[in-house]
C-alpha positions as CSV (number, residue, x, y, z in Angstrom):
1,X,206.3,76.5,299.8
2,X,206.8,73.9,302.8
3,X,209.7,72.1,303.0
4,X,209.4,68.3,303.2
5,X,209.3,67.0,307.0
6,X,211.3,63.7,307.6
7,X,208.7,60.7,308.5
8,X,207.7,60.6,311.7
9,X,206.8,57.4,313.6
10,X,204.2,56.3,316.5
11,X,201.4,57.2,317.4
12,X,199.4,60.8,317.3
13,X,198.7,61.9,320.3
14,X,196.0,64.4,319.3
15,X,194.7,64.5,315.5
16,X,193.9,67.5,314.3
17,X,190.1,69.0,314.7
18,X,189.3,68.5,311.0
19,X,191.5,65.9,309.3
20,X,189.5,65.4,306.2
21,X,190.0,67.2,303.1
22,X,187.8,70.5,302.5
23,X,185.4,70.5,299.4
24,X,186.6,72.5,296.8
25,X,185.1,76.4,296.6
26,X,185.0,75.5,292.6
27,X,188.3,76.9,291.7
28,X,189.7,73.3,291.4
29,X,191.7,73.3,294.1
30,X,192.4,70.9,296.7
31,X,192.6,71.6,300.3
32,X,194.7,69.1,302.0
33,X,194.1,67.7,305.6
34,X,196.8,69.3,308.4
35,X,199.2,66.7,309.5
36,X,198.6,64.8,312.5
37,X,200.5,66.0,315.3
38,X,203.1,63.8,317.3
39,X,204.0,66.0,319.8
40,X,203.0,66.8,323.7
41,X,200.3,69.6,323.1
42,X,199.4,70.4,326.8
43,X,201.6,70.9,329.8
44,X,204.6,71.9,327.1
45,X,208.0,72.6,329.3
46,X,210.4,71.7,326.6
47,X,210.1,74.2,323.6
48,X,211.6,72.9,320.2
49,X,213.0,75.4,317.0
50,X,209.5,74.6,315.1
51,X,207.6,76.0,317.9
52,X,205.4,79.0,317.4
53,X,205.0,81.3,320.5
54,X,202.0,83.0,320.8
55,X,202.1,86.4,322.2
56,X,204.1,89.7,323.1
57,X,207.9,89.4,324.5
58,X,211.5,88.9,323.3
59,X,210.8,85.2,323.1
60,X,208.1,85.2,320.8
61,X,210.1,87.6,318.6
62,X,213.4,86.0,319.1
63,X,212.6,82.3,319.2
64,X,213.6,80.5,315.7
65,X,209.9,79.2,315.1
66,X,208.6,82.4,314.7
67,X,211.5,83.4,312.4
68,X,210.1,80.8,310.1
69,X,206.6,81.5,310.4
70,X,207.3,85.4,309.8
71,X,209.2,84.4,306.9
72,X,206.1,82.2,305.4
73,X,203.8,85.1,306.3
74,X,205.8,87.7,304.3
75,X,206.5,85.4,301.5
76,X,202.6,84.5,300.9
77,X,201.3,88.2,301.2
78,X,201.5,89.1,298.2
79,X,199.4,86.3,296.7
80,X,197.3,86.6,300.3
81,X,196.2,89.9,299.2
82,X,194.9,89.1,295.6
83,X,192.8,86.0,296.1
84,X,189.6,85.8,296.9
85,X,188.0,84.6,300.1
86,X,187.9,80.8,299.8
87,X,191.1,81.0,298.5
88,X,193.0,83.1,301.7
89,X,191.6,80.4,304.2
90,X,193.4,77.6,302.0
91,X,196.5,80.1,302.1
92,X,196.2,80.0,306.2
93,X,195.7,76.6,306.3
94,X,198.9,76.2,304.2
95,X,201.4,78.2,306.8
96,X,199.9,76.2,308.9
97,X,200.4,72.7,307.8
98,X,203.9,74.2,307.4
99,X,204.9,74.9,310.2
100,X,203.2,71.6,311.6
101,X,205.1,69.4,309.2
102,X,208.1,70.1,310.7
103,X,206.8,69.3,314.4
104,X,206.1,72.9,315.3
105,X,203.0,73.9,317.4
106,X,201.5,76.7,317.7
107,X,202.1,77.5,321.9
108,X,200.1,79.8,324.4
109,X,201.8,80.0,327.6
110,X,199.3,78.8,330.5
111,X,197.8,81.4,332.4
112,X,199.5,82.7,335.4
113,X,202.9,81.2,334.5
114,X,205.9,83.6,333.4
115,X,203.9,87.1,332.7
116,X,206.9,88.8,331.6
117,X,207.0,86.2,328.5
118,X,210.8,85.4,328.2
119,X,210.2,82.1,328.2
120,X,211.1,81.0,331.5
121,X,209.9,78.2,333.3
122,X,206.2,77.7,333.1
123,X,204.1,75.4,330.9
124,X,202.4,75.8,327.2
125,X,199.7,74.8,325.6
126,X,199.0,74.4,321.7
127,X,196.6,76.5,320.9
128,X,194.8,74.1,317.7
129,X,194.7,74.5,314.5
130,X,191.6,76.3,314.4
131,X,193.1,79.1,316.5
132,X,196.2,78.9,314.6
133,X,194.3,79.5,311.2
134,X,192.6,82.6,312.8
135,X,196.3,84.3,314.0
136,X,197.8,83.4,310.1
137,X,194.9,85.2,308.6
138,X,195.4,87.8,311.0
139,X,199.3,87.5,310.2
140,X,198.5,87.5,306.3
141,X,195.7,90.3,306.9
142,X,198.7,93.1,308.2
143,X,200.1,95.6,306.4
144,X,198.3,95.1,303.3
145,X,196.9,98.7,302.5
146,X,200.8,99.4,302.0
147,X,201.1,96.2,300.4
148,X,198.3,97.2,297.8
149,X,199.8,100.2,297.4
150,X,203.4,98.8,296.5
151,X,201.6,97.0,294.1
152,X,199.6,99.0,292.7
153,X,202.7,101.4,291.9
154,X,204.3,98.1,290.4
155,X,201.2,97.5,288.0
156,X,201.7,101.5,286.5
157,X,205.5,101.1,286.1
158,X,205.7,97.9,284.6
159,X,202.3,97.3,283.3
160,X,201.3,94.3,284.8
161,X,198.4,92.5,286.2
162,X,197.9,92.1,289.8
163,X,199.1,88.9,289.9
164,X,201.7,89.3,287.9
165,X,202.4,92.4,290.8
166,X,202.2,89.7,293.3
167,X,204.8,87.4,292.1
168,X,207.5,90.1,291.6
169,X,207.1,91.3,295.2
């Protein structure tokens, strides 16, 4: 699911909240630590392709970081939607770590600056993984009575399991 990032060098400036591994919730999977971040997080001017833009506007919807995250949403919803709890936050974390590999950071523009949001001048801030989690559950969590639905149609014409439903979405 995430492509590989090339190797960065130097060193972090922030590390992420919680860098150690999560325990397992039993299912025997691992939950891996997000990458450490080697970009500015505060006082962002320059916005690079990876970047995530939190919020409403033509930027957020136009810029190519949120391209590729909507494209990881939509292609984990279908799984999203038939795991249980423990394993939807792993999901989140996964986009996440994603999107982070590849240098992206999940940006809020500071208060005050550019209320229109077309991503003129003005600063952003990255908004931590924490909050990032919370807005690709969010992301995951949309649309999935219809999704349910699609499936559920899929399972009586083809006779298959959920799963099975998920993967052919």
């Amino acid at each position: 699911m995430a492509a590989t990032a090339p190797a960065r060098g130097g060193t972090p400036d922030v590390p992420p909240p919680n860098s150690s591994p999560a325990p397992s919730s039993g299912s025997g999977g691992t939950c891996f630590p997000l990458p450490r971040v080697t970009v500015p997080l505060t006082d962002v001017v320059d916005l690079h392709d990876a970047d995530v833009l939190c919020g409403r506007g033509g930027a957020a919807l136009r810029h190519s970081g949120n391209r590729t995250y909507r494209q990881l949403v939509n292609m984990n919803k279908p799984l999203y939607s038939t795991c249980l709890k423990a394993e939807k936050l792993k999901i989140s974390r996964s986009v996440v770590a994603a999107i982070r590999e590849q240098n992206g950071r999940f940006l809020e523009r500071a208060s005050g600056a550019d209320p229109e949001g077309e991503g003129r001048e003005g600063a952003w801030y990255d908004i931590g993984d924490k909050k990032a989690v919370e807005k690709t559950s969010q992301a995951l969590r949309e649309g999935q009575p219809k999704l349910r639905r699609k499936m559920a149609d899929l399972e009586v014409v083809t006779g298959t399991s959920s799963a099975a439903a998920a993967r052919a979405l």
